[in-house]
C-alpha positions in Angstrom: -41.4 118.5 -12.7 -41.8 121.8 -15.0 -43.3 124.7 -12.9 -46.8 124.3 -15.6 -47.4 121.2 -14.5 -47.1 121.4 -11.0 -49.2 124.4 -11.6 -51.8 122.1 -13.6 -51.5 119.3 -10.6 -52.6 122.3 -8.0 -55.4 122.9 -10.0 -56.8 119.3 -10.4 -56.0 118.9 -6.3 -57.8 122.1 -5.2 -60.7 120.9 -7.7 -62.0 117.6 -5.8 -63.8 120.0 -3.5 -62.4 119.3 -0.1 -59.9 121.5 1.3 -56.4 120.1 1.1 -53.6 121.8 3.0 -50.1 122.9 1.8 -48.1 120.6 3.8 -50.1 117.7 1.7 -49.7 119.5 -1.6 -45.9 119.5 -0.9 -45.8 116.0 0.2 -47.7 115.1 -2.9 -45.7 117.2 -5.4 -42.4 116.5 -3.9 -41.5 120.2 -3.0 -41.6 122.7 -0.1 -44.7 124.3 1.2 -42.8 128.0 0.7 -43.1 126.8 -3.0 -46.7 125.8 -2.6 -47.5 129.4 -1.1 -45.7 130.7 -4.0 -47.3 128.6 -6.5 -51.1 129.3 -5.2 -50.5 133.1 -4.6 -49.2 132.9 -8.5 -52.7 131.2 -9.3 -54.9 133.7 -7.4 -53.1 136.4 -9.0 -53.9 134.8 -12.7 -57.7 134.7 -11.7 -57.8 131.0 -10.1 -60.9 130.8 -7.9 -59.2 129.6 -4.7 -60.7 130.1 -1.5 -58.5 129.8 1.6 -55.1 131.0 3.6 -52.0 129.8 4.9 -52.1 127.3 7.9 -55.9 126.4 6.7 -55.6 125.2 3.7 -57.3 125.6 0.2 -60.1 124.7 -2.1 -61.8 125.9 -5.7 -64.6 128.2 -5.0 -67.7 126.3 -5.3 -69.2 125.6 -9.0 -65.7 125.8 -10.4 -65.0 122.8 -12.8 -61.7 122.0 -14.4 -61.6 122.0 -18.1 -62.2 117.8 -19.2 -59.3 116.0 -20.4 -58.0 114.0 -23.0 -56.2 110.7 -21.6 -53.5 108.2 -22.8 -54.2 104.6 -23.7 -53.1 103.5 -19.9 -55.0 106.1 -18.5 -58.0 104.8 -20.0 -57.3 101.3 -19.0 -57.1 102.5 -15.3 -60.4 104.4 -16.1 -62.0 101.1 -17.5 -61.2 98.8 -14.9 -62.1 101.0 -12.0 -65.4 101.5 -13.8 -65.4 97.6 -13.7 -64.8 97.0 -10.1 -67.4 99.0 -9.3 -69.8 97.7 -11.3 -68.9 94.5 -10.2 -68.1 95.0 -6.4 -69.9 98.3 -5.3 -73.9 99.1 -4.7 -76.4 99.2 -7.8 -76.6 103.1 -7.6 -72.8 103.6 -8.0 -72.8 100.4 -10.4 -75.1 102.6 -12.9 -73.3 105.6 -12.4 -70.2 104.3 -14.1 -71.8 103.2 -16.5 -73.3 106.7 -17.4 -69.3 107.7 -16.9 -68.5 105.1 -20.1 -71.2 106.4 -22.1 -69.9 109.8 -21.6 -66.1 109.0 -22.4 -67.4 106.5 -25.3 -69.3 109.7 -26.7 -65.8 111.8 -27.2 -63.4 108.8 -27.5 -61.2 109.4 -30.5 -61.3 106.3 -32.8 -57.7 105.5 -32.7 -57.6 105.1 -28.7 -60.9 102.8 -29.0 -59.3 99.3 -28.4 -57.5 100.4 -24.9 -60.7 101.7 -23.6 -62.6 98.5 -25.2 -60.0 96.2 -24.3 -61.5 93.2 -22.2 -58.8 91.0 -21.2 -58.8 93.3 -17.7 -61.5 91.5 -15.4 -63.2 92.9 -12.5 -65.2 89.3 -11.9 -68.7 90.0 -10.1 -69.4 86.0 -9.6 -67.7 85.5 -6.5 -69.1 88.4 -4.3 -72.3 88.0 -2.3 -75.4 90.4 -2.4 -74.7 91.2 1.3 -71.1 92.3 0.4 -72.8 96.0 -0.3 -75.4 95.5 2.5 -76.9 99.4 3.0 -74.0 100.8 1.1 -76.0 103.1 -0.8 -77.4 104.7 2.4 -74.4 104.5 4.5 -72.4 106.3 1.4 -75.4 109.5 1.0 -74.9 109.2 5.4 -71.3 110.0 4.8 -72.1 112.8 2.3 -74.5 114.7 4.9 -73.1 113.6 7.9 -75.7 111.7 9.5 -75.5 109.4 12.1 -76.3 106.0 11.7 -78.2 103.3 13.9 -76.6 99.7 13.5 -77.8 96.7 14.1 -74.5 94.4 13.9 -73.4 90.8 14.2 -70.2 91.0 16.0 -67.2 88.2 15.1 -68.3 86.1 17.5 -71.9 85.9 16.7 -73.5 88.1 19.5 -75.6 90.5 18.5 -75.4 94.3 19.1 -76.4 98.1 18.4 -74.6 100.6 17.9 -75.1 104.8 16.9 -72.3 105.6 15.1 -70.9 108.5 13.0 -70.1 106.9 9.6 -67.2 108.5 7.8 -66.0 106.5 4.8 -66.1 103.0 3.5 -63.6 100.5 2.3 -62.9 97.5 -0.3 -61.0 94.9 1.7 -60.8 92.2 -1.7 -63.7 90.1 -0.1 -65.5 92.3 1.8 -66.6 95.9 2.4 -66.2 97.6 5.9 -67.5 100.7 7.1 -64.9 103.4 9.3 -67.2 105.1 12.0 -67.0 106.6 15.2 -68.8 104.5 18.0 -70.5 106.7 20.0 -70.8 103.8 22.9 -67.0 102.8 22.6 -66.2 106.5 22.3 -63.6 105.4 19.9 -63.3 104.6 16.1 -64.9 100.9 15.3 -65.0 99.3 11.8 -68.3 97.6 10.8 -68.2 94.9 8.0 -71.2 95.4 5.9 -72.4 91.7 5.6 -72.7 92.0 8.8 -75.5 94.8 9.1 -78.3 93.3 10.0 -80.3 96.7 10.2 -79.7 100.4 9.5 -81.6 103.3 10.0 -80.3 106.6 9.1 -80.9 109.4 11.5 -81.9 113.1 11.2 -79.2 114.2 13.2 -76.3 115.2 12.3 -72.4 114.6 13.6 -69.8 117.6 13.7 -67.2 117.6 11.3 -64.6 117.5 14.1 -60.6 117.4 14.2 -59.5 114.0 15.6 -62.7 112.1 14.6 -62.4 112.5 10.4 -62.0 109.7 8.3 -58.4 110.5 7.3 -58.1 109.9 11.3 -60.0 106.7 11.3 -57.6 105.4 8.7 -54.2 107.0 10.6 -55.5 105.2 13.6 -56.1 101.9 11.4 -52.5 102.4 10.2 -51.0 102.5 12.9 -53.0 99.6 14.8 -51.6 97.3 12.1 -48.1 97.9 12.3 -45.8 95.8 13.5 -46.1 95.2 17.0 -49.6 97.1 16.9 -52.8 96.2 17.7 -55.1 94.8 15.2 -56.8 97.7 13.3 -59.9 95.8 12.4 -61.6 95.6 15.1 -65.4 94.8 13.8 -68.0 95.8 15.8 -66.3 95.4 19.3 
C-alpha cells in the first residue's frame, strides 16, 4: 500500500468518531504500530485535527468531517444493497434514513455510473420478516447512543417470563432475527436478548459507565469465544 493511501485510510478511521487505538490501525492496515505513530505524528504536523496520544488511542476533533467521495460501480452496489437491508430488515426510523442517504447520492450521481446504483437484480426481500423482528429497536438503538439503561420485560427460550435492567451496548442481524448484546445487571455477566422476544421496554434516566471489560466490542470477544469449538454457546438469550 502507497504511504498516501494508508495516510487517506487513517483519515477515514479516525473520522467515525470513536477513538480507535494504534495496535487496531496496524492490524487493520497491515503494518507496525511504530509506523502508525509515524504516520499520525506526520498528519498532526500537516494540520489534521487529531486528538489523542500513544497507548490511548486517537480520534478527529469533534465537528471535523472528511471531504465526500466519489465511488466505483461496486462500491455503489455495496452502498445500494446495504441501504436495502435496512430498509427491509431494520426499524422504520433507520428504514427512512437510508432513504434520505439515496436521495442524497442520487442528487450527485454522475450519469454514466446510474445503472450500478439503479441496478435491481440485488434483493434485500422484506416479506419474510415479522414486525416483532425490530421490536423497540428504535429505542434500544438512541439507549445505546446515550447509554441508558434499559428495563426488559423478556420471554426466555423456554417460555418463562422474566425482567431484567440491563446496559444495552449494540445490536445484531442474526439472518432471521435481531438480538440485542447487554450487560445483565442480575446475572452480572453479558446476556443477549432476541428482540421478538421483548415483551416490554422502558428506557431509564440513568445512565451506565462506559467501563473497560463491559463495552460492546467485549460483549462480542466474549460471544466469540463462547462459540468456538469446544466453547460454550454464545447466545445465551435471556438466561
Amino acid at each position: 500500500m502507497r504511504r498516501a493511501d494508508r495516510l487517506f485510510k487513517i483519515v477515514l478511521l479516525l473520522g467515525r468518531g470513536r477513538v480507535v487505538t494504534a495496535r487496531r490501525m496496524a492490524e487493520e492496515l497491515e503494518v507496525s504500530e511504530r509506523t502508525i505513530y509515524r504516520d499520525v505524528a506526520d498528519l498532526i504536523s500537516a494540520g489534521a485535527p487529531i486528538d489523542g496520544e500513544a497507548g490511548v488511542g486517537y480520534r478527529m476533533r469533534a465537528g471535523y468531517q472528511v471531504p465526500p467521495l466519489m465511488f466505483d460501480g461496486d462500491e455503489l452496489e455495496a452502498l445500494a444493497l446495504g441501504a436495502a437491508m435496512v430498509r427491509a430488515w431494520a426499524d422504520p426510523e433507520l428504514a427512512k434514513a437510508a432513504d434520505r442517504v439515496q436521495a442524497k447520492i442520487d442528487a450527485v450521481l454522475p450519469n454514466h455510473l446510474r445503472g450500478r446504483w439503479d441496478r435491481e437484480t440485488l434483493l434485500a426481500p422484506d416479506f419474510f420478516i415479522a414486525p416483532e423482528t425490530v421490536t423497540g429497536m428504535a429505542e434500544l438503538r438512541r439507549a445505546i447512543d446515550r447509554r441508558l439503561m434499559v428495563h426488559l420485560a423478556y420471554r426466555r427460550d423456554g417460555g418463562e417470563s422474566t425482567e431484567r435492567v440491563v446496559w444495552p451496548l449494540g445490536l445484531a442481524f442474526w439472518g432471521l432475527k435481531w438480538t440485542l448484546g447487554a450487560w445483565c445487571e442480575l446475572r452480572g455477566d453479558f446476556r443477549t436478548f432476541r428482540l421478538d422476544r421483548i415483551q416490554g421496554l422502558h428506557v431509564l434516566p440513568s445512565q451506565f459507565p462506559d467501563l473497560y471489560g463491559r463495552r460492546f466490542e467485549d460483549y462480542v470477544a466474549h460471544a466469540r469465544e463462547r462459540s468456538s469449538p469446544g466453547g460454550e454457546a454464545c447466545r445465551r438469550s435471556g438466561g
